[in-house]
Biopython code that builds the backbone (N, CA, C, O; Angstrom):
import numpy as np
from Bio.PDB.StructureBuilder import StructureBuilder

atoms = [
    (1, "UNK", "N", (112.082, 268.250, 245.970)),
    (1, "UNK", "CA", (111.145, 269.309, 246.324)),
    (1, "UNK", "C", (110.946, 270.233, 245.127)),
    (1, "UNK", "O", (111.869, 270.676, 244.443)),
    (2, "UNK", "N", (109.504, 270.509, 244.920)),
    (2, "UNK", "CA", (109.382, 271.319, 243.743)),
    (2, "UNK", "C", (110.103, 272.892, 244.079)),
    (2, "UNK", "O", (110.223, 273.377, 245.204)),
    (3, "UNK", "N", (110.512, 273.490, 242.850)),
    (3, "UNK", "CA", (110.919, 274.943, 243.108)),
    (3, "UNK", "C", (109.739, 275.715, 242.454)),
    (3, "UNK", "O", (109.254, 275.693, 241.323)),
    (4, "UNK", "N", (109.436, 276.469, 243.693)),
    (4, "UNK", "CA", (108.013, 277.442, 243.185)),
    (4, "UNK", "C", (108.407, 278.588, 242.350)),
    (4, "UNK", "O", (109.306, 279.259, 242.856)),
    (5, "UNK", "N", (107.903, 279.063, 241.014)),
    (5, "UNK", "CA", (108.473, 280.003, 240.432)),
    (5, "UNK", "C", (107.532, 280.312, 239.969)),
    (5, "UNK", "O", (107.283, 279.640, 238.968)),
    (6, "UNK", "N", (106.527, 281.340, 240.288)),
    (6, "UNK", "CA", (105.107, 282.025, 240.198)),
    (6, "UNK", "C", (105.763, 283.340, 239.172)),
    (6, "UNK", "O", (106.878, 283.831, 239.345)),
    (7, "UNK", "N", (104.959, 283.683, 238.281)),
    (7, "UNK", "CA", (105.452, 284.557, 237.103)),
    (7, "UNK", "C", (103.894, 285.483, 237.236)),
    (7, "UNK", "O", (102.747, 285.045, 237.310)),
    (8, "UNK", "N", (104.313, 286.673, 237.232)),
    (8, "UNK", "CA", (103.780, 287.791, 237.235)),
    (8, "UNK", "C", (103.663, 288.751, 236.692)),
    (8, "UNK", "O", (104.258, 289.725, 237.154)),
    (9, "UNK", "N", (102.714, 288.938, 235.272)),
    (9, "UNK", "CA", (102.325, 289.498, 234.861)),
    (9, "UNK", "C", (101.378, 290.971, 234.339)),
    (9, "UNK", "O", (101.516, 290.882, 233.119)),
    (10, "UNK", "N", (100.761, 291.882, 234.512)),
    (10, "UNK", "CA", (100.080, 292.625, 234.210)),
    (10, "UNK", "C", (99.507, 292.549, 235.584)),
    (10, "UNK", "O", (98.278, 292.519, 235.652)),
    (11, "UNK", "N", (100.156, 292.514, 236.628)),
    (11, "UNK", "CA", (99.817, 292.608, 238.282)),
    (11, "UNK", "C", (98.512, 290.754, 238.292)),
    (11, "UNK", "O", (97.607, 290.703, 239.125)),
    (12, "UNK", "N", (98.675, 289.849, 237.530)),
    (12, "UNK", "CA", (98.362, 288.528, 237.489)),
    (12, "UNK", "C", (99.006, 287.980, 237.748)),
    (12, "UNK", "O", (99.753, 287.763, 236.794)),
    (13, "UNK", "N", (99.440, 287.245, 239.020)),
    (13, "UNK", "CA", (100.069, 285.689, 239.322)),
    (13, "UNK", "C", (99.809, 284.322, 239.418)),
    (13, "UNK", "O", (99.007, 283.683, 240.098)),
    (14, "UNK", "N", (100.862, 283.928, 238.393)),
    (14, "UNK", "CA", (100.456, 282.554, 237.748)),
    (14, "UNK", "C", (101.617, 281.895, 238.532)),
    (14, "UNK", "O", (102.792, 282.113, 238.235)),
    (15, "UNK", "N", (101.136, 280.851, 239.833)),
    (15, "UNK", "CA", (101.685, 279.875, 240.467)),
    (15, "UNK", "C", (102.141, 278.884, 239.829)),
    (15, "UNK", "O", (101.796, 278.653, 238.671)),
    (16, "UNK", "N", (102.951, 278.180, 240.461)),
    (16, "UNK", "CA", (103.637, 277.020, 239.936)),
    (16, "UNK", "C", (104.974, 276.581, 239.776)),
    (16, "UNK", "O", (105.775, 277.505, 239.919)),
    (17, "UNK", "N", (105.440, 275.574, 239.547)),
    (17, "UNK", "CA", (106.700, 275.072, 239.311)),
    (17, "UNK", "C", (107.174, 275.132, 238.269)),
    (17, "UNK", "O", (106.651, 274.566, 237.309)),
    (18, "UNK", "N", (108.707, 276.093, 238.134)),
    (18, "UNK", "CA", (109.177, 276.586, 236.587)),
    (18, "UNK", "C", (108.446, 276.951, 235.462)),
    (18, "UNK", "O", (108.521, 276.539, 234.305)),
    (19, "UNK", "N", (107.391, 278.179, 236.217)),
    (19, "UNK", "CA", (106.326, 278.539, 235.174)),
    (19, "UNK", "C", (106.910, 279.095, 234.653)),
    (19, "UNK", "O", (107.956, 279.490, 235.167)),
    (20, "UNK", "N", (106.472, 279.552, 232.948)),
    (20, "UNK", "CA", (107.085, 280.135, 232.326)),
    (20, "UNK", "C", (106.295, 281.216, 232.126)),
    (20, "UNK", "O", (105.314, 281.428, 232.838)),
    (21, "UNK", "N", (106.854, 282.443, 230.576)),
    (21, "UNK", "CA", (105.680, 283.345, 230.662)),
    (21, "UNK", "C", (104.804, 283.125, 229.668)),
    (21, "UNK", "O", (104.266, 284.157, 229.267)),
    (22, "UNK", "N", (104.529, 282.290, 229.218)),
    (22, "UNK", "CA", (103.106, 281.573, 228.663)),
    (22, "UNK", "C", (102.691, 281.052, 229.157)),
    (22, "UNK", "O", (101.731, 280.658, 228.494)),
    (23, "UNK", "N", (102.671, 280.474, 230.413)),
    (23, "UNK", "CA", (102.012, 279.803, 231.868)),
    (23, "UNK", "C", (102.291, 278.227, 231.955)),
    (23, "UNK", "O", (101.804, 277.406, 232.733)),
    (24, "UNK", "N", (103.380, 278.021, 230.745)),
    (24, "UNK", "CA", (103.867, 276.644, 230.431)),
    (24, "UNK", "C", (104.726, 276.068, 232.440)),
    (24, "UNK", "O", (105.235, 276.713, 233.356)),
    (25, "UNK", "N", (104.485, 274.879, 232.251)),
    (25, "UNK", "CA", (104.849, 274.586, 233.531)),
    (25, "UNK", "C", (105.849, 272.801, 233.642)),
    (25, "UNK", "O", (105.843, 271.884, 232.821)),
    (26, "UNK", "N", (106.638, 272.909, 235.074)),
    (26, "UNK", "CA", (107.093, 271.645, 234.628)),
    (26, "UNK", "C", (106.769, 270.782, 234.583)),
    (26, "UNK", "O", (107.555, 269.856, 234.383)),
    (27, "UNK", "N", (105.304, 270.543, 234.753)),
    (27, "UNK", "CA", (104.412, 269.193, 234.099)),
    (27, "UNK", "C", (103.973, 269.365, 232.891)),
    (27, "UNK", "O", (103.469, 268.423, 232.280)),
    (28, "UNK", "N", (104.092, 270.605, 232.347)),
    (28, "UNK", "CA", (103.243, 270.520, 231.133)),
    (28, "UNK", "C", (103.864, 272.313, 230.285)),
    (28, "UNK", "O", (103.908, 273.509, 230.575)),
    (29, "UNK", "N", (104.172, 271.518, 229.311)),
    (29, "UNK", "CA", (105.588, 272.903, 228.439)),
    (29, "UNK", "C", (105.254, 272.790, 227.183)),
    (29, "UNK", "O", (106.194, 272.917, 226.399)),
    (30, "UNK", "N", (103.774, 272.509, 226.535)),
    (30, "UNK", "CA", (104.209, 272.468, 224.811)),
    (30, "UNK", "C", (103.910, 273.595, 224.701)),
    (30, "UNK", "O", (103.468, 274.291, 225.615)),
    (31, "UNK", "N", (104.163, 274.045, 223.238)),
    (31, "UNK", "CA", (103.782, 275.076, 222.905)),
    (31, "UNK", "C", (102.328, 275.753, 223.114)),
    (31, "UNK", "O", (102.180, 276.974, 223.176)),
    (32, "UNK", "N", (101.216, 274.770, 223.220)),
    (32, "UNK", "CA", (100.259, 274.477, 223.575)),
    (32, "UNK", "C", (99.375, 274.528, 224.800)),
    (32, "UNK", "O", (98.146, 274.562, 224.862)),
    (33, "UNK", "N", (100.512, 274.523, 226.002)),
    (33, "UNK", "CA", (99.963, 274.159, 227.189)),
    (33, "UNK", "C", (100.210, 276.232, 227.433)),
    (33, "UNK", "O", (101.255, 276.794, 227.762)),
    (34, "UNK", "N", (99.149, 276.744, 227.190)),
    (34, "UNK", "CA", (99.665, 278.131, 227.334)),
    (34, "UNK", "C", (97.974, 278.657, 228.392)),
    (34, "UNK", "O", (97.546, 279.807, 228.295)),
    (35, "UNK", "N", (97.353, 277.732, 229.182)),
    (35, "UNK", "CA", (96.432, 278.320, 230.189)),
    (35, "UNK", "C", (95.984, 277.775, 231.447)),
    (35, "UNK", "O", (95.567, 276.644, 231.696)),
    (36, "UNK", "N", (96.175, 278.973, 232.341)),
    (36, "UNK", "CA", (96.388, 278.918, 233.966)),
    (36, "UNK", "C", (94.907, 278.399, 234.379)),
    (36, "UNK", "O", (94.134, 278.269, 233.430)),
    (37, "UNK", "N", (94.572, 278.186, 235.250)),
    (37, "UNK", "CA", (93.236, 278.285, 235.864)),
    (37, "UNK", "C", (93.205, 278.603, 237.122)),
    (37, "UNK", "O", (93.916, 278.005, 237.930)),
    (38, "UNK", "N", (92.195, 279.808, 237.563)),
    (38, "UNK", "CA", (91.694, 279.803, 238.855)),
    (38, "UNK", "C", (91.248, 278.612, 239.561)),
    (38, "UNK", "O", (90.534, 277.709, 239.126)),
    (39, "UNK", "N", (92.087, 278.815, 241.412)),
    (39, "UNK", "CA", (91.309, 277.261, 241.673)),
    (39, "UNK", "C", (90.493, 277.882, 242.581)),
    (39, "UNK", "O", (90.911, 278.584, 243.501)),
    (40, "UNK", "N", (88.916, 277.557, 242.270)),
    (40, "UNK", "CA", (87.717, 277.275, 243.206)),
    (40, "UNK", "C", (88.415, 277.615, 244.714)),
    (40, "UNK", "O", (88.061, 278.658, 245.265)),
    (41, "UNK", "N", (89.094, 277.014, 245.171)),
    (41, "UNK", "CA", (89.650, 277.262, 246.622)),
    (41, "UNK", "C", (90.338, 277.823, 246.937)),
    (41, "UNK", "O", (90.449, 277.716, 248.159)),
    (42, "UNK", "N", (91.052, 278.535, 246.485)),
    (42, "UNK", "CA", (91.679, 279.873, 246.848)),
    (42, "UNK", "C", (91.959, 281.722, 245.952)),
    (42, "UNK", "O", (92.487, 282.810, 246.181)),
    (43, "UNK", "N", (90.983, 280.827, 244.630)),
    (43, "UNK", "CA", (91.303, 281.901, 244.145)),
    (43, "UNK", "C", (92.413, 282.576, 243.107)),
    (43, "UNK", "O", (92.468, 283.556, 242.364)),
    (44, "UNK", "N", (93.207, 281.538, 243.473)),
    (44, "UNK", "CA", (94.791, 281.333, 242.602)),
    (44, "UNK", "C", (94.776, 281.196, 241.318)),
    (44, "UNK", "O", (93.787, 280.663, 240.814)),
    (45, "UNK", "N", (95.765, 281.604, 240.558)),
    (45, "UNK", "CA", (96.018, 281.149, 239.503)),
    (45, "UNK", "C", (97.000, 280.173, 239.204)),
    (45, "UNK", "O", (98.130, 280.560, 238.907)),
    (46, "UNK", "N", (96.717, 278.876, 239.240)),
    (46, "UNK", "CA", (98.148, 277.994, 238.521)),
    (46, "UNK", "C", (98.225, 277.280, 237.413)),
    (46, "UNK", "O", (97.157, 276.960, 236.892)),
    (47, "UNK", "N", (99.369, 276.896, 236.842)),
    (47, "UNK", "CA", (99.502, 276.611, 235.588)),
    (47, "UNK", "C", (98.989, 275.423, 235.412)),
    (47, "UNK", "O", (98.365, 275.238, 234.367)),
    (48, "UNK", "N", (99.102, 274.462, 236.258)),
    (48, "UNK", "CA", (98.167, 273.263, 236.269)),
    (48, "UNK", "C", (97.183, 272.620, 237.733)),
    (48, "UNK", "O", (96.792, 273.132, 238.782)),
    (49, "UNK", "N", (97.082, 271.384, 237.168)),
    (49, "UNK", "CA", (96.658, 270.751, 239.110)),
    (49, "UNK", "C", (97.403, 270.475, 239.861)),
    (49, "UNK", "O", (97.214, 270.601, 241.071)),
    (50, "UNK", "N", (99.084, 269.749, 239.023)),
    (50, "UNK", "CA", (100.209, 269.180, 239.671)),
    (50, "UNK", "C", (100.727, 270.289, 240.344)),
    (50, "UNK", "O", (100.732, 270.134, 241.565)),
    (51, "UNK", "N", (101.096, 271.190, 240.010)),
    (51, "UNK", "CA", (101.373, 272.753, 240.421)),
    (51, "UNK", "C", (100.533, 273.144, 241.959)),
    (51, "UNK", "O", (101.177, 273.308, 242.995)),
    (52, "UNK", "N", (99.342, 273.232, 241.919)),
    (52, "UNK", "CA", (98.499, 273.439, 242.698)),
    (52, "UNK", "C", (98.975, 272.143, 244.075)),
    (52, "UNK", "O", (99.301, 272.508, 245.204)),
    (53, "UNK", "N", (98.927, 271.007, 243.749)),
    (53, "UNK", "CA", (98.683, 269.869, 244.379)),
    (53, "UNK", "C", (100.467, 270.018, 245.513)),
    (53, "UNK", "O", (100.824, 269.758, 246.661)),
    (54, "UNK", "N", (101.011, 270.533, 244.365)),
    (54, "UNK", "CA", (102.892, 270.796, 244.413)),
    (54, "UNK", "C", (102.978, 271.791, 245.939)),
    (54, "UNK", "O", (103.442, 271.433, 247.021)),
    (55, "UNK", "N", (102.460, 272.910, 245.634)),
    (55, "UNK", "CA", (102.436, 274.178, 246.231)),
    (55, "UNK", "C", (101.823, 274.592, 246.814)),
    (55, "UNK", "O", (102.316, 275.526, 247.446)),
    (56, "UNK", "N", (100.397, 274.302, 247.084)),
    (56, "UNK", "CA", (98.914, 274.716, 248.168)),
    (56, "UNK", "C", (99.125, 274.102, 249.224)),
    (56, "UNK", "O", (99.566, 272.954, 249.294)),
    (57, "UNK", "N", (98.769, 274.959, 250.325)),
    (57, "UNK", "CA", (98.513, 274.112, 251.518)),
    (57, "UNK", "C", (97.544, 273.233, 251.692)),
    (57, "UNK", "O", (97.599, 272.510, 252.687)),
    (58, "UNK", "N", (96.650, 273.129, 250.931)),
    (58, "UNK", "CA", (95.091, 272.907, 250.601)),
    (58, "UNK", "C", (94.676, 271.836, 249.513)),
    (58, "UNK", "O", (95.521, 271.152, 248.935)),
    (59, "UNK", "N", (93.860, 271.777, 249.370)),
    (59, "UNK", "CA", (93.049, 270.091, 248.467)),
    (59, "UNK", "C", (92.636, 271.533, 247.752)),
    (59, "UNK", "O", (92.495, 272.632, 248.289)),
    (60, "UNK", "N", (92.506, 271.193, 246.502)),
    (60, "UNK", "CA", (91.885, 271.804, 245.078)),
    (60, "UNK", "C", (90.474, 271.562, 245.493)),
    (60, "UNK", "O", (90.197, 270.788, 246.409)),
    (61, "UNK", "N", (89.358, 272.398, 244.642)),
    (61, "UNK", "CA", (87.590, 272.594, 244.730)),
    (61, "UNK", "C", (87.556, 272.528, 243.374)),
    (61, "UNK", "O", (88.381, 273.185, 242.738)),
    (62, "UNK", "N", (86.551, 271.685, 242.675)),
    (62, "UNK", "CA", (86.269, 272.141, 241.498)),
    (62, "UNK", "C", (85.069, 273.110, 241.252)),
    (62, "UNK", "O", (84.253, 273.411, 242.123)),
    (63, "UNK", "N", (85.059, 273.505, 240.130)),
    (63, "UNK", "CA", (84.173, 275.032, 240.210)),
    (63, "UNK", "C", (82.602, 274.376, 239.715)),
    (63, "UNK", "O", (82.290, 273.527, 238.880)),
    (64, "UNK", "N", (81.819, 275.220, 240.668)),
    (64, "UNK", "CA", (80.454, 274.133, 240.355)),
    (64, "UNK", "C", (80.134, 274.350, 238.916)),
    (64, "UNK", "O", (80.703, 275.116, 238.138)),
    (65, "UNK", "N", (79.270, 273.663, 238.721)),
    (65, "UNK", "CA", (78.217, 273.879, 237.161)),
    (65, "UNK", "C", (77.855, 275.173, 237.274)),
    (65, "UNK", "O", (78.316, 275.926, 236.416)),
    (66, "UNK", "N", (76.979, 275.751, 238.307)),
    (66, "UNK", "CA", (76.480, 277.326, 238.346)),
    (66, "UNK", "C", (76.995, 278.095, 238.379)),
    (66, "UNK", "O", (76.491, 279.099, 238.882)),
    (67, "UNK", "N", (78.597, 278.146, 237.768)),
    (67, "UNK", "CA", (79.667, 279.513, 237.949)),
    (67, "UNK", "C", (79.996, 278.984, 236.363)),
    (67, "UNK", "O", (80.696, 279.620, 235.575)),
    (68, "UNK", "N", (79.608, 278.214, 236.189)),
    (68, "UNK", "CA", (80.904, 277.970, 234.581)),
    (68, "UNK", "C", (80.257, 279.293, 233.511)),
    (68, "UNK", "O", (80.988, 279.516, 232.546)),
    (69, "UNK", "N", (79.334, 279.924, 233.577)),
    (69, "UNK", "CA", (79.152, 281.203, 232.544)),
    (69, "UNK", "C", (79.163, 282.619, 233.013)),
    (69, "UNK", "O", (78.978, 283.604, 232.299)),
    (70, "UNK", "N", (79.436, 282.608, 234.488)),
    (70, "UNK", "CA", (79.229, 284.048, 234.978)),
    (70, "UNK", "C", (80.633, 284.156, 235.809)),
    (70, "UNK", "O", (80.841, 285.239, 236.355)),
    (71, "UNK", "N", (81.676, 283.062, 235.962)),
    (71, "UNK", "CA", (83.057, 283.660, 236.662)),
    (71, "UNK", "C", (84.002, 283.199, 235.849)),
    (71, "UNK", "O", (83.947, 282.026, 235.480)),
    (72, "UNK", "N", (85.449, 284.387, 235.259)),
    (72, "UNK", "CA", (85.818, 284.176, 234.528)),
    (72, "UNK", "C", (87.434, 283.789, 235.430)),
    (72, "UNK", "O", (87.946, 284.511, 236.285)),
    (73, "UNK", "N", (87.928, 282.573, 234.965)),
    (73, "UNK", "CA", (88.509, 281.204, 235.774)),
    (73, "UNK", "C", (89.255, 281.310, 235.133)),
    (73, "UNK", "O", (90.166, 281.917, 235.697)),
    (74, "UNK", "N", (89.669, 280.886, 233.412)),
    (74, "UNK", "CA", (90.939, 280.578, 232.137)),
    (74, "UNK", "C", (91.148, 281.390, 231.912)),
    (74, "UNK", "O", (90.269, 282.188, 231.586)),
    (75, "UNK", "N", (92.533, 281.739, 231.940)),
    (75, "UNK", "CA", (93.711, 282.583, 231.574)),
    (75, "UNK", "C", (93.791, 282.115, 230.527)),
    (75, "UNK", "O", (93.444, 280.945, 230.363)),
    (76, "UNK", "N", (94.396, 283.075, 229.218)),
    (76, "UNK", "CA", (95.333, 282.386, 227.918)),
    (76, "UNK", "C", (96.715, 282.994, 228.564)),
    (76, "UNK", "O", (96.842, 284.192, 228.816)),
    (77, "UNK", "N", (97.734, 282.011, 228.799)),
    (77, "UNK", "CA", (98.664, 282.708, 228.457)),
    (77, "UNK", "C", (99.502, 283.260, 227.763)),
    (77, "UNK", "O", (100.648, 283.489, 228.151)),
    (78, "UNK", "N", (99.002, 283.588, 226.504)),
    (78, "UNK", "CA", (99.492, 284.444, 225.260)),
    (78, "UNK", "C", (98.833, 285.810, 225.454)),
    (78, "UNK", "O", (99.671, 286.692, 225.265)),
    (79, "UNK", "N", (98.033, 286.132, 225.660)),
    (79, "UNK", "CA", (97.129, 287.465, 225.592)),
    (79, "UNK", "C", (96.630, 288.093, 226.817)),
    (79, "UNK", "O", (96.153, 289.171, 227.172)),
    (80, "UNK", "N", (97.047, 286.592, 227.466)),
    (80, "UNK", "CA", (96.356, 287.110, 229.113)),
    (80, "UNK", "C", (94.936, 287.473, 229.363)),
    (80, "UNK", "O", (94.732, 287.792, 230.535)),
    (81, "UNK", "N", (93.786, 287.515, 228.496)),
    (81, "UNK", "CA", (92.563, 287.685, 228.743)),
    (81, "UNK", "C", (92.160, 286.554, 229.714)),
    (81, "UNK", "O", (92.866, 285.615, 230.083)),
    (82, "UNK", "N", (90.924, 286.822, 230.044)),
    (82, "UNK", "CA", (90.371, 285.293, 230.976)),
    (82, "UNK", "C", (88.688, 285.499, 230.644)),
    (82, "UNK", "O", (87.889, 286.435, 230.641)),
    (83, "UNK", "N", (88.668, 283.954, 230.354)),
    (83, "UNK", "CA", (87.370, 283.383, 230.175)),
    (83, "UNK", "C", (86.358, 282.788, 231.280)),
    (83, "UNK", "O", (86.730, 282.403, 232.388)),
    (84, "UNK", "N", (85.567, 282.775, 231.008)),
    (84, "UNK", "CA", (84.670, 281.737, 231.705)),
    (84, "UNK", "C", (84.594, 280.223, 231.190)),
    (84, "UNK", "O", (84.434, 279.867, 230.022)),
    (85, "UNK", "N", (84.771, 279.256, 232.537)),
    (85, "UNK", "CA", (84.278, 278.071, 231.639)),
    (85, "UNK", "C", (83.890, 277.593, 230.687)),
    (85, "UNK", "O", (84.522, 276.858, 229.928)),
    (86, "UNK", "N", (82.522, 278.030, 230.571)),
    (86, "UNK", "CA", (81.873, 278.180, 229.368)),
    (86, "UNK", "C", (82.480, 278.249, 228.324)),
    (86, "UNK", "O", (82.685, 277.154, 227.801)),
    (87, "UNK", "N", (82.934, 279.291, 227.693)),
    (87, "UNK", "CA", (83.923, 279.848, 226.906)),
    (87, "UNK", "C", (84.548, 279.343, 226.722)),
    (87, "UNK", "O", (84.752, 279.352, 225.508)),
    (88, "UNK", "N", (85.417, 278.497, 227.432)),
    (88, "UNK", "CA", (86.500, 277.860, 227.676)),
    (88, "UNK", "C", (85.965, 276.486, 226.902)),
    (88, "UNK", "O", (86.543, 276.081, 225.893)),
    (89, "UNK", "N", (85.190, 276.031, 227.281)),
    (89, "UNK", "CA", (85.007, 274.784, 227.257)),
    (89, "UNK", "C", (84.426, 274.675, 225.610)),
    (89, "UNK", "O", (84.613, 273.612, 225.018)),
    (90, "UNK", "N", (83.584, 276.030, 224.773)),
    (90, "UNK", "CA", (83.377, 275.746, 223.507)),
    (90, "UNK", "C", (84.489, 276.667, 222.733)),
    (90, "UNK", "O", (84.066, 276.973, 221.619)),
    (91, "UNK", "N", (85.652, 277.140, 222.979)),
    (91, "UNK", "CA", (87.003, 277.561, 222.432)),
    (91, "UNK", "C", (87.146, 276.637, 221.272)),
    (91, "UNK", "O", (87.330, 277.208, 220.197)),
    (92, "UNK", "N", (87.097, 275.175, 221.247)),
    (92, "UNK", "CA", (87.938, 274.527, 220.049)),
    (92, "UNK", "C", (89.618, 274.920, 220.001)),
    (92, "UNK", "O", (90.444, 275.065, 219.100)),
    (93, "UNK", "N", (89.630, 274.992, 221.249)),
    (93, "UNK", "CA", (91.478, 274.339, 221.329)),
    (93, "UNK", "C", (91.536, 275.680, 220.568)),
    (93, "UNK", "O", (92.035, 275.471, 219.462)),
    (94, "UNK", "N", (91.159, 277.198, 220.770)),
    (94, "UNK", "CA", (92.242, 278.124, 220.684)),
    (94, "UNK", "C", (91.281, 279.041, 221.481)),
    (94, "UNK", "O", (90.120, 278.907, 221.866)),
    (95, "UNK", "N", (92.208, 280.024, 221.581)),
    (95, "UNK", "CA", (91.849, 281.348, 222.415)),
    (95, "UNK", "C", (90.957, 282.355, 221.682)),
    (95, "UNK", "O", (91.184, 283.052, 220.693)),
    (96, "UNK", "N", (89.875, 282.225, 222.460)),
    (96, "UNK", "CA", (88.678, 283.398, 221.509)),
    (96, "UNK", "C", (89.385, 284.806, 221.312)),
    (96, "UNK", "O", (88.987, 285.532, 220.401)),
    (97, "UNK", "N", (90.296, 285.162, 222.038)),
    (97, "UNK", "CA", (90.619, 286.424, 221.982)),
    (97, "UNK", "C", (91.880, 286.542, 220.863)),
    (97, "UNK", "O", (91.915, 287.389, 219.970)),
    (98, "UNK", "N", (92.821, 285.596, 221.085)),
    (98, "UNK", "CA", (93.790, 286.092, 219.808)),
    (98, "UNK", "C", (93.892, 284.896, 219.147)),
    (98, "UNK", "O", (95.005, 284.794, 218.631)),
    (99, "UNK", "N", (93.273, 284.065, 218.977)),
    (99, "UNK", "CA", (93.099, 282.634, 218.367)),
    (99, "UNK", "C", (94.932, 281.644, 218.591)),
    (99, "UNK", "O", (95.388, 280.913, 217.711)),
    (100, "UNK", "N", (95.675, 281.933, 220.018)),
    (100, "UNK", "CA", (96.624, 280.923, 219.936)),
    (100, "UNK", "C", (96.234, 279.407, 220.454)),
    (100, "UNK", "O", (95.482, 279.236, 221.413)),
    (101, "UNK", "N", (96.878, 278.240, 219.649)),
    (101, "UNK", "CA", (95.960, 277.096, 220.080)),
    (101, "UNK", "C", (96.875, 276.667, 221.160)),
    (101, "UNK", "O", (98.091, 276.743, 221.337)),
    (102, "UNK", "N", (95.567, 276.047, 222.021)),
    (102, "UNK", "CA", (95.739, 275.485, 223.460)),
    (102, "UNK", "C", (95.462, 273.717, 222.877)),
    (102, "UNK", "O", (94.897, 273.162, 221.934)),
    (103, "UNK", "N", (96.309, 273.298, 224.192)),
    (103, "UNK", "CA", (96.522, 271.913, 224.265)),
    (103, "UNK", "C", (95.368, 271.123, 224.088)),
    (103, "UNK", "O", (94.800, 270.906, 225.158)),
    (104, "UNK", "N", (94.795, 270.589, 223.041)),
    (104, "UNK", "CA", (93.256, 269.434, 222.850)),
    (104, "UNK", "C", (93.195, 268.491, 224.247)),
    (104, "UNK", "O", (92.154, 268.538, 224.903)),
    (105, "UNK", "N", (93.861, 267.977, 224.523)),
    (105, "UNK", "CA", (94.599, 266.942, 225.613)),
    (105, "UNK", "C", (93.891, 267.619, 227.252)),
    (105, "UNK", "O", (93.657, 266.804, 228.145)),
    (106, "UNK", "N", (93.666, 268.816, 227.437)),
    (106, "UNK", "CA", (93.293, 269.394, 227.976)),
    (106, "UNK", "C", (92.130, 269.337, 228.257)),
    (106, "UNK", "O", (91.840, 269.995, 229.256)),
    (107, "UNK", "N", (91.159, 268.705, 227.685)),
    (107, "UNK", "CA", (89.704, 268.380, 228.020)),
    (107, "UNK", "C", (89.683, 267.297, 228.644)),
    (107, "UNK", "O", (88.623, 266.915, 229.139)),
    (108, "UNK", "N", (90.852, 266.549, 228.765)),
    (108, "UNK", "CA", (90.554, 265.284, 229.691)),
    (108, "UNK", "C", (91.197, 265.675, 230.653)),
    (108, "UNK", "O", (91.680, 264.668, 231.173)),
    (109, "UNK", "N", (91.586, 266.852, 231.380)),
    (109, "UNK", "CA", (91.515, 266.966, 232.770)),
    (109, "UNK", "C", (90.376, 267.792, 233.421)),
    (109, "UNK", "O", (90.512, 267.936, 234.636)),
    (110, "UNK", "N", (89.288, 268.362, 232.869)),
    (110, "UNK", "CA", (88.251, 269.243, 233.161)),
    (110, "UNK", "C", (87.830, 268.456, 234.520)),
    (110, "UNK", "O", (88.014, 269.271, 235.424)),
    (111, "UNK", "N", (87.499, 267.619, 234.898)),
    (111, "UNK", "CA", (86.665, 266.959, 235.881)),
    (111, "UNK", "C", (87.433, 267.301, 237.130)),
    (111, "UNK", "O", (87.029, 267.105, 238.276)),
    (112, "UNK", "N", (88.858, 267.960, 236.702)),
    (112, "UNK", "CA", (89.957, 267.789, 238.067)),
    (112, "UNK", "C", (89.810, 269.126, 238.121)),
    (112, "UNK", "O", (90.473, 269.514, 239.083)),
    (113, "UNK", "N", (89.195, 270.181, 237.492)),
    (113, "UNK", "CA", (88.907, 271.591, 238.060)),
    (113, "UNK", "C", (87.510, 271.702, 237.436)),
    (113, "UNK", "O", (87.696, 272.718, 236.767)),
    (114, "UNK", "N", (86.404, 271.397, 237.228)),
    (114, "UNK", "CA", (85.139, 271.706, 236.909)),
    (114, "UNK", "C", (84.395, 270.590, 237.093)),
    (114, "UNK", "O", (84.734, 269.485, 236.670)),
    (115, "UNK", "N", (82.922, 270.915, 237.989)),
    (115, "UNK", "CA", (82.067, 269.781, 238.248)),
    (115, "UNK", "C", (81.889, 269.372, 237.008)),
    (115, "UNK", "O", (81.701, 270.183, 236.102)),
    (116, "UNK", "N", (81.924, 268.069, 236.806)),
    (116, "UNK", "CA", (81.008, 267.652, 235.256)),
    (116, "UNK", "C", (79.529, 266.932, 235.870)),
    (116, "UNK", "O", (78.667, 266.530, 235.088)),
]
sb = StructureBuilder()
sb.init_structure("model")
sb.init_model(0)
sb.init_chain("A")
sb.init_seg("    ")
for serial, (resi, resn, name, xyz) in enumerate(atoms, 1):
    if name == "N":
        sb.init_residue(resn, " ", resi, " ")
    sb.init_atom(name, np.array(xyz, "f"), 0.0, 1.0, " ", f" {name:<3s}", serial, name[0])
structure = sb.get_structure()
């Protein structure tokens, strides 16, 4: 059974299993893996999908096409700002706000939280 260990930040809670406080999680811990995402269906923040899938009572939503520039969804967890999709998606593997780099590897799960 997963152990839920949701880390709470700047009054932000980042769900998940052995999250850490860069939002690193026990599916996913590089130095790299440092951003949460809001899920479409509840609103949450977790460190990944496995997390979500781990801990929700609920099936994950991915966030339509018509929210990816006007709701801001990605957490960094280095700086804690949050982006919009959008944003997110033309970053180049670092954080617009304090430039720490995020996991490249990470664009091949977009389809599992954003309509493509």
């Amino acid at each position: 059974m997963a152990n839920p260990s949701p880390q709470a930040r700047d009054n932000i809670v980042i769900h998940g299993v052995d999250v850490q406080p860069h939002t690193q999680c026990a599916h996913w811990h590089s130095d790299r893996d440092i951003i949460a995402i809001r899920h479409k269906c509840c609103g949450d923040f977790y460190a990944c999908i496995s997390c979500h899938e781990a801990l929700a009572d609920h099936p994950s939503t991915c966030w339509p096409k018509t929210e990816r520039a006007t709701v801001p969804v990605v957490l960094c967890g280095r700086c804690r700002r949050q982006w919009t999709i959008a944003e997110y998606m033309a970053c180049n593997n670092a954080c617009p706000g304090c430039q720490a780099a995020f996991n490249p590897g990470c664009a091949r799960h977009y389809d599992l939280y954003f309509e493509m």
